[in-house]
KOLTOR-832536 format. One line per field, with one value per residue (C-alpha): residue in three letters; residue number from 1; x, z, y. Coordinates in pm, 1 decimal. Example, Ala and Ser with C-alpha at 12.3 -4.5 7.8 and 13.67 -1.06 7.14 Angstrom:
code = ala ser;
pos = 1 2;
px = 1230.0 1367.0;
pz = 780.0 714.0;
py = -450.0 -106.0;
//
This chain:
code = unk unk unk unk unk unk unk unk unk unk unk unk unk unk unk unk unk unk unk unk unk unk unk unk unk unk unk unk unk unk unk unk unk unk unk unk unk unk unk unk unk unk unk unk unk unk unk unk unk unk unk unk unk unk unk unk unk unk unk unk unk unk unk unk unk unk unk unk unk unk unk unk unk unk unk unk unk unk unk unk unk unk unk unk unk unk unk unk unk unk unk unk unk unk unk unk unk unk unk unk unk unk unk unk unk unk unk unk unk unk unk unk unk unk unk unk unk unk unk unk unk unk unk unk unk unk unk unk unk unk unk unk unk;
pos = 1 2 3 4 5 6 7 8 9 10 11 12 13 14 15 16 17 18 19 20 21 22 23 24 25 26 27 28 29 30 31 32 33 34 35 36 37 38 39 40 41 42 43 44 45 46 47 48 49 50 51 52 53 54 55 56 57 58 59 60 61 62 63 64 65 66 67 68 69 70 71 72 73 74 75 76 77 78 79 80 81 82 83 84 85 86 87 88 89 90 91 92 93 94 95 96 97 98 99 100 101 102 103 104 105 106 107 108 109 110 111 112 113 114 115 116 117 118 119 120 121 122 123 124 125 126 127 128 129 130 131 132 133;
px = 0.0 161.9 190.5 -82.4 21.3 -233.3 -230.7 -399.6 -721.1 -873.2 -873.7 -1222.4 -1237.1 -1518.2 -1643.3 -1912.8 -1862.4 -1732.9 -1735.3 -1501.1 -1274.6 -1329.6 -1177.4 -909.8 -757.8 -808.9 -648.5 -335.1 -247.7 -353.2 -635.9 -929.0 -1269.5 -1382.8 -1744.1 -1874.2 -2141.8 -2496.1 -2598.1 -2418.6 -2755.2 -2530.9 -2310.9 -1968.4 -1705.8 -1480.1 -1079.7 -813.7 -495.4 -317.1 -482.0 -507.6 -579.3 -891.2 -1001.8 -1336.6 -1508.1 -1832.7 -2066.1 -2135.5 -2308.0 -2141.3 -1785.9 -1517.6 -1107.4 -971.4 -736.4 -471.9 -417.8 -41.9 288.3 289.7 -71.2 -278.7 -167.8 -138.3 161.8 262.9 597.0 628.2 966.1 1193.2 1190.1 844.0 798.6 821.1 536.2 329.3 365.1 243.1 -66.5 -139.8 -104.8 -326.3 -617.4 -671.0 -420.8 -145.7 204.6 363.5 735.4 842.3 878.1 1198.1 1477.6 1525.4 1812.5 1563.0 1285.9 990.6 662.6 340.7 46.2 -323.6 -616.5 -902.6 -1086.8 -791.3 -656.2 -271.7 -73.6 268.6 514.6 815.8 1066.4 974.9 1279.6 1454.1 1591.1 1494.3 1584.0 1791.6 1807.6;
pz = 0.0 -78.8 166.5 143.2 187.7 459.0 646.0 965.0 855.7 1181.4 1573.1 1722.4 2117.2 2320.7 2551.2 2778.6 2672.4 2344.7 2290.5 2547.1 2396.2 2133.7 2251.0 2425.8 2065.9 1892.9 2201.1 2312.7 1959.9 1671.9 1522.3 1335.6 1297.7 997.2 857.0 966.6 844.5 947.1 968.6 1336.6 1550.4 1877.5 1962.5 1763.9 1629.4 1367.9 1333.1 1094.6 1209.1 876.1 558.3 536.1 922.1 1162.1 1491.7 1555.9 1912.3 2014.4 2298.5 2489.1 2814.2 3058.5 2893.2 3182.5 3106.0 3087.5 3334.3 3046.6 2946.8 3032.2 2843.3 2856.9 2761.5 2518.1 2419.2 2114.7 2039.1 1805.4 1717.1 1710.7 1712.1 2026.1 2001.5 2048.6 2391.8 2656.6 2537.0 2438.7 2776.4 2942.6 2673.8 2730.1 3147.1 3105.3 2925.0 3181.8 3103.7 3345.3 3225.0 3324.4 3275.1 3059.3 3265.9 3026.2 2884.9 2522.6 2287.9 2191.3 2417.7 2486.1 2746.4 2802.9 2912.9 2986.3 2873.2 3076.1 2945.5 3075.8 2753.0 2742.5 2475.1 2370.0 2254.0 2058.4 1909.3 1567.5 1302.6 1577.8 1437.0 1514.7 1861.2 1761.6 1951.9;
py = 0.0 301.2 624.4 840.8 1235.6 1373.9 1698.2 1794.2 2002.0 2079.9 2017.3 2005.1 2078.2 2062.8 2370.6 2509.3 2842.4 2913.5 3270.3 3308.1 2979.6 3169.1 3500.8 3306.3 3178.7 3494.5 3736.8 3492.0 3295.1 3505.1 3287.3 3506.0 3379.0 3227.3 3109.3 2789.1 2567.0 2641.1 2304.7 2271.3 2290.6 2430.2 2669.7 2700.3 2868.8 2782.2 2956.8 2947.1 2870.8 2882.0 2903.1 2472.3 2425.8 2516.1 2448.2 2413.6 2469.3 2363.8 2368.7 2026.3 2141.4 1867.2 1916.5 1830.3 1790.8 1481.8 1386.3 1265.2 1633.5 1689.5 1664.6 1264.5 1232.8 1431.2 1823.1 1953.6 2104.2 2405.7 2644.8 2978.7 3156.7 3228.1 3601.9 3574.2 3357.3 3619.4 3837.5 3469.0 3354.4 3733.0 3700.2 3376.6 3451.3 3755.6 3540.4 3280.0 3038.7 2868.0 2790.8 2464.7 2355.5 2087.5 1743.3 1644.9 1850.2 1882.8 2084.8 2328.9 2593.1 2524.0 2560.2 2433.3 2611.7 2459.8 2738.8 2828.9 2493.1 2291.5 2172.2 2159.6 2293.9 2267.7 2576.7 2494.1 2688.1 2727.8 2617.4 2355.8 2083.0 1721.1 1593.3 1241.6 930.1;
//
């Protein structure tokens, strides 16, 4: 079977509130609002990361984090350059969200941070190369 070339289109989380999830993505990271399907039936919000990628919140009333949400469990991790960490991390402190160290060194910076829904997220130094064995 040969490789097939896929791409990550979109992240879907789950919230009780998602104007303010909403806010949260646009005010710390950057992400803008785009148009989303009518055919949802609850609240939502859709935003583009990068022109190819979205994430998608939605409203589930009895939404509660999981317990696996930590650097050796689920988090979803992006780059963004060095230069820019200091101010990222004030942003992302002033919007709600709580920045936790990384449990293992690595040759190249980054942080985590869990937002005000208590997803984890991952910051890494944008252009690193690979960590080898």
């Amino acid at each position: 079977h040969p490789a097939m070339k896929t791409v990550l289109a979109h992240i879907t989380l789950a919230t009780r509130d998602v104007p303010a999830s909403a806010r949260f993505f646009e005010q710390t990271l950057g992400w803008r609002p785009i148009d989303r399907p009518g055919n949802i039936g609850r609240d939502a919000a859709w935003l583009g990361i990068t022109p190819d990628q979205e994430l998608h919140l939605l409203r589930v009333d009895d939404f509660a984090p999981s317990h696996c949400e930590r650097e050796f469990g689920r988090h979803i991790a992006l780059t963004a350059p060095l230069a820019e960490f200091p101010e990222l991390k004030q942003r992302l402190v002033r919007h709600g969200a709580v920045l936790i160290a990384p449990e293992r060194p690595t040759p190249f910076e980054r942080f985590f941070f869990r937002d005000p829904n208590g997803y984890v997220f991952e910051i890494v130094e944008a252009g690193h190369p690979p960590e080898t064995p």
